[in-house]
C-alpha angles and dihedrals in degrees: 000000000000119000129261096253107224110236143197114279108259096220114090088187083075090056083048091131085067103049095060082211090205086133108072089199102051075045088056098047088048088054102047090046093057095049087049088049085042095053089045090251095140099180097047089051089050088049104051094043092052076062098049089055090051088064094048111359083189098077100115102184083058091061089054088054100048084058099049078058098052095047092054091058092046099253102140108164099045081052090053083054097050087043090054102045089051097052086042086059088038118008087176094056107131098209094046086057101047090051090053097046081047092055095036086047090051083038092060091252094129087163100050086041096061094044087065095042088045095053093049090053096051093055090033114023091178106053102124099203094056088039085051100045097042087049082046094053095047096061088059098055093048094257094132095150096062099035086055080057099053096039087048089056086044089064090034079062092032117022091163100047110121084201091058088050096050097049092035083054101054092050090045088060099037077064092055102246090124092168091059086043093056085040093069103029083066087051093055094039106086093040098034114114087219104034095170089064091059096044092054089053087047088048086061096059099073153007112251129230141194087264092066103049094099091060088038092060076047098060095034094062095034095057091029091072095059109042103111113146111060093240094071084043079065095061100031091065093041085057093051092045096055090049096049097050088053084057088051091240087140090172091050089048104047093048086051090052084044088062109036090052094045084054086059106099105204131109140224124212092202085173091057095040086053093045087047094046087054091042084051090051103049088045092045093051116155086252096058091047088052095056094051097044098116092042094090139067114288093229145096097205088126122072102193110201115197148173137105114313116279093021098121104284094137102042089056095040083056086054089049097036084058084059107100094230104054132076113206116224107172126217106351109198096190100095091057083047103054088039093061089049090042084060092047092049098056094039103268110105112182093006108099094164091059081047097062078045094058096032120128131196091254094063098041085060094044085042082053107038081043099055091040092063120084119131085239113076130108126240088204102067108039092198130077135181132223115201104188110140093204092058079097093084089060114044089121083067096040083056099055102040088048114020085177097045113120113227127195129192124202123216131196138175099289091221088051091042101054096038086052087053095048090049090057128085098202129204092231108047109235101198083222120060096064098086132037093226095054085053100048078051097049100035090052087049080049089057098049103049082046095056087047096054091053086050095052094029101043118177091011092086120077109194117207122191119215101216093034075054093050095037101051100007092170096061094041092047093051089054099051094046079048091052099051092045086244120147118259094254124182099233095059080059100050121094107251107237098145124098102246131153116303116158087189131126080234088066099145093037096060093055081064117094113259090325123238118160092079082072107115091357091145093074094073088069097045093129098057106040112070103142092059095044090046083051107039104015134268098232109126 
């Protein structure tokens, strides 16, 4: 469901007040540079924009543009290069900006990011890429409130953008106002250059019925005939999947799923992740953590939720975030991130499990005081949740940073879960979840470093169990606000029919009230799914 980043416009001839074209050759290679770019031929555009520096190495918006290409090849650091040579000729270029909050915002750099985005929109307020990617930033750092602002001023500029649609809609959803989401995914759908990814996101607002097959043919030739990069494919089929499933045309849905994962084109090594898992569990023994016990933050501000994707996170961190005393973040990306610097810092790049081994005190409390900080928490409620269903991996980690931290891990049957993983197109790509065969694998590695941490970390751990939490929602309910030392407050208790903030791909389903019929859902694909009933049984 990520946002269309707003870019710089490609077309230099639009910055032509910058480039004082006095020169008609610096003018030609421009030129031919833009219709290179134009026609996708990315070395020829390089090429013919190096020439145009030669002329007049001062162009700055050339150099903005040199590094948009460059990016788009990959090339990050010549692009830094170029970055940093136009804001040294003009640290207050606003093109030049926007292109480094976009790469700090895609570098998980949300604050440096803003601080681009901020300073265009003071000189420009109406400049609707800065207003879009701010917007874009603050909802990842849990600021809805403010990004709904800025994306409200973007439609007030352009009320007939179909960019400001799509990004108004998915905040609009993250909020939980699903109606005005689809409202204006269905305004952005006919105009929009990449019409399937809003009709996935559409496809999230609501559950489909027999009354709305008639719109859906609509929408299915309208966006069909222009589907042409296999990435949209890719979201093309997950949409129809999804809609089909809702009609209860299971065949139909999971041929459209089949297709849309086999057009994925990511790997998984299950034979690495397994070695890496077993390498995790001999470093991460229950002797290492003990004498390391003192080396994190005395504290229990953190409530790390954790499990497989789509196992029920973000419908226990909606029971804690109801709790008066805990502020609901999400999935935080931020401890992945600082362990993989950590790794880079003490010469280990990519090897998380050589970094545990290297780890001093010193860097477990930096790692801590690091990940606690973000501008949005609430001093009012001293506790906060992360919902990041990978922190698994790292609950090692987790252990020594915070030895008070609650963690709760979330279960769910292992044929519903992984289904539930195939039929979704996520944000993030897990290599994973694109073939059955890759999820039985990972989910089974999952299993067994789980069963090590509670091994290691025995009495720390709280399981939940999705369909025990469906099934008697009061008594599970009671044990996790036990768990995490909360007060029994009304409001975890209360079915959550009301639309409130949830940044999930389950969006719909979590404005229903506690959610069953994904129970067993795996059965209404039986006939598709062998190598999930072989692995994990096929009694009902």
């Amino acid at each position: 469901m990520g946002d269309a980043v707003a870019d710089c416009s490609r077309d230099l001839a639009t910055r032509h007040s910058a480039l004082h074209s006095g020169s008609q050759e610096l003018a030609e290679y421009v030129r031919q540079g833009n219709l290179a770019w134009t026609s996708g031929d990315h070395a020829a555009a390089l090429a013919a924009f190096e020439q145009a520096l030669r002329c007049d190495p001062t162009q700055v918006n050339i150099w903005v543009a040199v590094c948009e290409l460059l990016l788009q090849c990959h090339e990050v650091t010549p692009a830094l290069d170029c970055l940093r040579q136009a804001l040294q000729l003009d640290p207050s270029n606003l093109s030049a900006r926007l292109v480094l909050g976009n790469l700090q915002k895609d570098q998980g750099e949300p604050q440096y990011a803003a601080d681009n985005y901020r300073f265009i929109l003071k000189h420009q307020p109406k400049h609707i890429a800065a207003l879009l990617n701010l917007a874009s930033v603050l909802r990842q750092e849990g600021n809805l409130d403010q990004a709904l602002q800025l994306l409200a001023q973007a439609e007030a500029v352009e009320p007939a953008s179909p960019l400001v649609a799509f990004n108004y809609g998915n905040a609009l959803m993250d909020a939980g106002r699903l109606d005005d989401a689809a409202d204006r995914y269905l305004s952005a759908l006919p105009t929009h250059p990449r019409p399937a990814k809003v009709l996935f996101n559409l496809s999230g607002t609501t559950k489909f019925t027999e009354s709305d097959r008639s719109r859906i043919a609509v929408w299915k030739q309208q966006v069909g005939a222009r589907v042409n990069s296999a990435e949209d494919r890719t979201f093309f089929h997950f949409a129809q999947g999804k809609i089909a499933d809702d009609l209860r045309d299971y065949d139909e849905a999971f041929k459209h799923y089949q297709q849309g994962n086999a057009l994925v084109s990511v790997e998984f090594d299950q034979g690495a992740h397994a070695a890496w898992v077993e390498q995790t569990r001999k470093v991460w023994t229950a002797d290492f953590l003990l004498a390391r016990r003192n080396w994190g933050l005395d504290i229990d501000d953190p409530i790390f939720i954790v499990g497989m994707p789509r196992s029920g996170t973000t419908l226990v961190e909606q029971i804690l975030a109801a709790n008066s005393q805990v502020q609901a973040f999400g999935e935080r990306e931020i401890l992945g991130r600082l362990i993989t610097e950590m790794g880079e810092s003490l010469g280990c790049p990519g090897d998380t499990v050589a970094t545990a081994a290297r780890l001093t005190q010193a860097d477990v409390h930096e790692l801590a005081e690091t990940y606690l900080y973000t501008p949005q928490r609430d001093i009012a409620r001293p506790r906060f949740t992360d919902k990041m269903p990978a922190n698994f991996l790292h609950l090692g980690w987790i252990a020594a940073s915070f030895p008070n931290a609650k963690i709760i891990h979330c279960r769910r049957d292992p044929r519903d879960v992984c289904l539930s993983c195939y039929f979704q197109h996520f944000t993030r790509q897990l290599s994973f979840a694109y073939r059955l065969e890759d999820l039985v694998a990972y989910y089974q590695a999952y299993e067994r470093l789980m069963q090590h941490w509670h091994t290691v970390l025995p009495g720390r751990i709280l399981d939940v169990s999705y369909e025990q939490l469906v099934e008697t929602p009061t008594s599970v309910i009671g044990e996790l606000l036990k768990h995490c030392e909360l007060a029994s407050e009304s409001a975890c208790f209360e079915s959550h029919t009301e639309s409130r903030p949830v940044a999930t791909a389950s969006a719909w389903q979590v404005q229903q009230p506690i959610y069953r019929t994904s129970r067993r859902r795996w059965r209404n694909y039986a006939q598709h799914i062998e190598p999930l009933l072989n692995a994990f049984g096929k009694d009902t």
